[in-house]
C-alpha positions in Angstrom: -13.5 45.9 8.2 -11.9 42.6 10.1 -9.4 42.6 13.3 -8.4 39.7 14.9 -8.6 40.2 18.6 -5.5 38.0 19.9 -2.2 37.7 19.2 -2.4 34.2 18.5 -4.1 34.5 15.7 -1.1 36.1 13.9 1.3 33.1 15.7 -0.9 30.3 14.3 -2.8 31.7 10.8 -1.2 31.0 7.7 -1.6 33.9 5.3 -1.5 34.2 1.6 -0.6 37.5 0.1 0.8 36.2 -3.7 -2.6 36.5 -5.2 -4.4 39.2 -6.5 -7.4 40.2 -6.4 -10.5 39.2 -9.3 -13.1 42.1 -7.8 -13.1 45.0 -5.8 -12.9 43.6 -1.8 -13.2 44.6 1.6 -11.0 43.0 4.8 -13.1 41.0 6.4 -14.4 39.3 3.4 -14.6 36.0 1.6 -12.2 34.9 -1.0 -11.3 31.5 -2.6 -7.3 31.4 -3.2 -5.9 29.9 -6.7 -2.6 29.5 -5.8 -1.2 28.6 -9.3 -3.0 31.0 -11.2 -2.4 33.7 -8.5 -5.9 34.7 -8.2 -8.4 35.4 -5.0 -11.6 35.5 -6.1 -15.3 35.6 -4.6 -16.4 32.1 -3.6 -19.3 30.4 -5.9 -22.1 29.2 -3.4 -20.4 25.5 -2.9 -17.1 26.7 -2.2 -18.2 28.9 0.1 -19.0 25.9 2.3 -15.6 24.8 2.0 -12.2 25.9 3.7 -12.4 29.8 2.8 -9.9 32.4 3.1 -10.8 36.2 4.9 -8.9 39.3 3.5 -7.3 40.7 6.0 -5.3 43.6 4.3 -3.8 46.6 6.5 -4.8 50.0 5.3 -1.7 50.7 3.6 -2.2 53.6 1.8 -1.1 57.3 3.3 -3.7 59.0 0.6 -6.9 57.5 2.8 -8.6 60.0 4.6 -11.5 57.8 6.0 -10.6 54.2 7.0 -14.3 53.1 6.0 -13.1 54.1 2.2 -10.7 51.3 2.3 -10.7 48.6 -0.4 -8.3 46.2 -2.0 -9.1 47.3 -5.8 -9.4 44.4 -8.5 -5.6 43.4 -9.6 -4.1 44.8 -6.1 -2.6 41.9 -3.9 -5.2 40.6 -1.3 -3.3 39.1 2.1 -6.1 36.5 2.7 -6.0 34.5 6.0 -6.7 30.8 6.4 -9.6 30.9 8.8 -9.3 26.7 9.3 -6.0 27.9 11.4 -8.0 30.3 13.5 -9.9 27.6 15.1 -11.7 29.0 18.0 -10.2 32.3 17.6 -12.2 35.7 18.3 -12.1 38.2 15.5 -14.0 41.4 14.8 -16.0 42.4 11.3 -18.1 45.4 11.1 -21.3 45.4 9.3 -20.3 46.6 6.0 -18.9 42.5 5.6 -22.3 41.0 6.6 -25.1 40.3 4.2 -27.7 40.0 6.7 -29.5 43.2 8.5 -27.2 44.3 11.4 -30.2 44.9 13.7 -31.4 41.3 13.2 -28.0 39.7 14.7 -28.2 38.3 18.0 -25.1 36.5 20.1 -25.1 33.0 19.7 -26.1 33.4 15.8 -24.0 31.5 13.7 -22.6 33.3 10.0 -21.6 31.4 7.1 -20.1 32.9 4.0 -22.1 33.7 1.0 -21.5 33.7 -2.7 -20.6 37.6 -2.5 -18.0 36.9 0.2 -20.2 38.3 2.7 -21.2 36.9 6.2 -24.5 36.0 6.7 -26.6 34.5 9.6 -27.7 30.8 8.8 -30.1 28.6 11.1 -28.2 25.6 10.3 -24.3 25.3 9.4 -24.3 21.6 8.9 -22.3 21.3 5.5 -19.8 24.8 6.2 -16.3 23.8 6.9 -16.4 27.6 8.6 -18.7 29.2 10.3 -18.5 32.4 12.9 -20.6 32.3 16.7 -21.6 36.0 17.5 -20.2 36.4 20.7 -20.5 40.3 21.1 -22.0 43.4 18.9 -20.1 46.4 19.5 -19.0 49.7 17.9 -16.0 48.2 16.0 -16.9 50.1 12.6 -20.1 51.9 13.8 -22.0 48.7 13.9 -19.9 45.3 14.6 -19.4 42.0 15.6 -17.0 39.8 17.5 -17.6 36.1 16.7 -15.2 33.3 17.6 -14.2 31.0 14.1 -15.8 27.7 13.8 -14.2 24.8 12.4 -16.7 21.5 11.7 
């Protein structure tokens, strides 16, 4: 799951929702957006060090018992987010988004994206257009984050 926790971030973040999407996905993960070909896809491991995109779909559908069941389903549109807009911006992912153990995180970590569009923690970020500063683990999904975006 992803929230952005300000308003700004819907004033300033330019959003793509044209493309569908290649795999099953989750909001809060990573996707690379092919405009032309109207495609958002998982990044490979070098373009996941470039500018990335974050799905950030609403739960839009009524039949959803369980928000946690929630998945944008290959071929369904994906709205993905420009995170190089969100510069400095707070949002929220819960663990379910993050490749590395949950128990393991610790404020001040930094995340970088993976090849499976999944957050993990890195020890250094040189090279990652994005990366995410854990600046709070809460209950936001069971087991969250809130990390402010990083822009190099």
């Amino acid at each position: 799951m992803f929230k952005p926790m300000t308003i700004g971030y819907y004033k300033q973040v330019r959003n793509n929702p044209r493309c569908k999407a290649e795999v099953d996905l989750m909001a809060g993960m990573v996707v690379v957006v092919d405009e032309a070909g109207r495609k958002a896809a998982l990044p490979t491991a070098e373009e996941a060090k470039g500018e990335i995109w974050i799905v950030s779909n609403i739960i839009d559908k009524p039949e959803m018992r369980n928000k946690e069941d929630f998945a944008v389903l290959a071929g369904e549109y994906v709205r993905a987010d420009f995170l190089v807009d969100a510069k400095e911006l707070p949002i929220e992912l819960d663990f379910r988004v993050i490749g590395t153990d949950f128990d393991t995180i610790n404020i001040g970590d930094k995340l970088v994206a993976n090849a499976e569009g999944k957050w993990e923690v890195a020890a250094d970020t040189t090279g990652y257009a994005i990366s995410l500063e854990v600046i709070e683990k809460s209950g936001f999904g069971d087991k969250g984050i809130a990390a402010v975006v990083k822009v190099a």
